[in-house]
C-alpha positions as CSV (number, residue, x, y, z in Angstrom):
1,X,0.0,0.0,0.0
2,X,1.2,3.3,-1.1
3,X,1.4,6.3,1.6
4,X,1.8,9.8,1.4
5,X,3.7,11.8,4.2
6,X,3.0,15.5,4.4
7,X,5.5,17.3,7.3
8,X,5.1,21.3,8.4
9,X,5.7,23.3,11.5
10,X,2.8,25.5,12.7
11,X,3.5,29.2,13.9
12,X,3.0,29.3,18.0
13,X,0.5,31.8,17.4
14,X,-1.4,30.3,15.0
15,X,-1.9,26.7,16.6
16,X,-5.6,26.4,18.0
17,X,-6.4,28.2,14.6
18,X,-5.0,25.2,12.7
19,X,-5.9,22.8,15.2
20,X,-9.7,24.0,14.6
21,X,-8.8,23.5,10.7
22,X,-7.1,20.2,11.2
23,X,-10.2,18.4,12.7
24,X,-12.6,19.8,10.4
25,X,-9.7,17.8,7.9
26,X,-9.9,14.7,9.8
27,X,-13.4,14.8,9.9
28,X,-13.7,14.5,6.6
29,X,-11.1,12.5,5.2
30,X,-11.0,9.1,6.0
31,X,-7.3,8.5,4.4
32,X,-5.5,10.9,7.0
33,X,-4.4,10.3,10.3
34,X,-2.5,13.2,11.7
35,X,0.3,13.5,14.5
36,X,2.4,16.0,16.4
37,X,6.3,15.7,17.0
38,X,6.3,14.4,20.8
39,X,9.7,16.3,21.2
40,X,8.9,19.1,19.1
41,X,5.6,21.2,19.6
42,X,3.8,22.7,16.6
43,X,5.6,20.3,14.4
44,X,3.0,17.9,12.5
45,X,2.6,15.5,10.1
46,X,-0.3,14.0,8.5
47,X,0.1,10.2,7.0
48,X,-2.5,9.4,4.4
49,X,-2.9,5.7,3.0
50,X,-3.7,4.1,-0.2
51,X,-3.2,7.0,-2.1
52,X,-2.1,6.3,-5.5
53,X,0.8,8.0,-8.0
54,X,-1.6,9.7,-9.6
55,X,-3.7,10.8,-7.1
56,X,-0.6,12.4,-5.5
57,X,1.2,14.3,-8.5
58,X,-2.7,16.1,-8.2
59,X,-2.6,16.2,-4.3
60,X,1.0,17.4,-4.0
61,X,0.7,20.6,-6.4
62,X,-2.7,21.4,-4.6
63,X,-0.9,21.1,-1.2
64,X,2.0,23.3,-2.2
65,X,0.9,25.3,-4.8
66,X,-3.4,25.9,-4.3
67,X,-4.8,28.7,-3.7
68,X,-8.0,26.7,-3.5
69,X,-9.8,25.7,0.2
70,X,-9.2,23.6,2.0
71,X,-5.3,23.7,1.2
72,X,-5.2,27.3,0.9
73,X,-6.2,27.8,4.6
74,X,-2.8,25.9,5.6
75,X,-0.3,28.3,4.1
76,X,-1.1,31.1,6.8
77,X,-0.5,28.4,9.6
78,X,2.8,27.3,8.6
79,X,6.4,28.7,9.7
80,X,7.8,29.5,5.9
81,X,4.2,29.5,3.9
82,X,3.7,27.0,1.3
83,X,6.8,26.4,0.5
84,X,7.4,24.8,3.5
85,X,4.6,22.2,3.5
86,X,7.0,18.9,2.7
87,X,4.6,16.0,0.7
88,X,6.5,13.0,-0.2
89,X,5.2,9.5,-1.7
90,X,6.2,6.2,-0.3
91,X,5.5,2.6,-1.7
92,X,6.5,-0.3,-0.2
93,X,10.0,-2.1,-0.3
94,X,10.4,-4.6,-3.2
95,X,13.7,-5.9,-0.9
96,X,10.5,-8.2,1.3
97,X,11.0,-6.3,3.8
98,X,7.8,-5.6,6.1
């Protein structure tokens, strides 16, 4: 199963503004779970599953580049802007490893 990891550190200011943005996210995308850095407030990532290449070439501009909602919204919550919203794809080892 392919995954997609998106990584970005929030602004200290703007965290319960994102965190109110975040769950309306969760709530309504069953692919994402989402996680904070235990040793490192305000940084989070968001791990989606089964997302496939092509789905993410889409879902990677959007995340980065959109100035459509619900992405859009994200940009003012995030240390750097946009271009600091990380989005990498991951499939799983041909080596057999689990």
């Amino acid at each position: 199963m392919d995954i997609v990891f998106v990584e970005y550190k929030v602004l200290p200011e703007q965290r319960e503004a994102y965190l109110a943005w975040a769950r309306e996210l969760c709530g309504t995308e069953p692919l994402l779970e989402h996680y904070e850095g235990s040793d490192q407030p305000n940084l989070f990532v968001e791990l989606w599953r089964g997302m496939s290449p092509e789905r993410y070439a889409a879902f990677k501009l959007a995340r980065q580049e959109s100035e459509d909602r619900p992405w859009s919204e994200l940009a003012g919550y995030v240390q750097g802007g946009p271009g600091k919203v990380h989005v990498w794809h991951f499939r799983r080892s041909q080596e057999g490893l689990r």
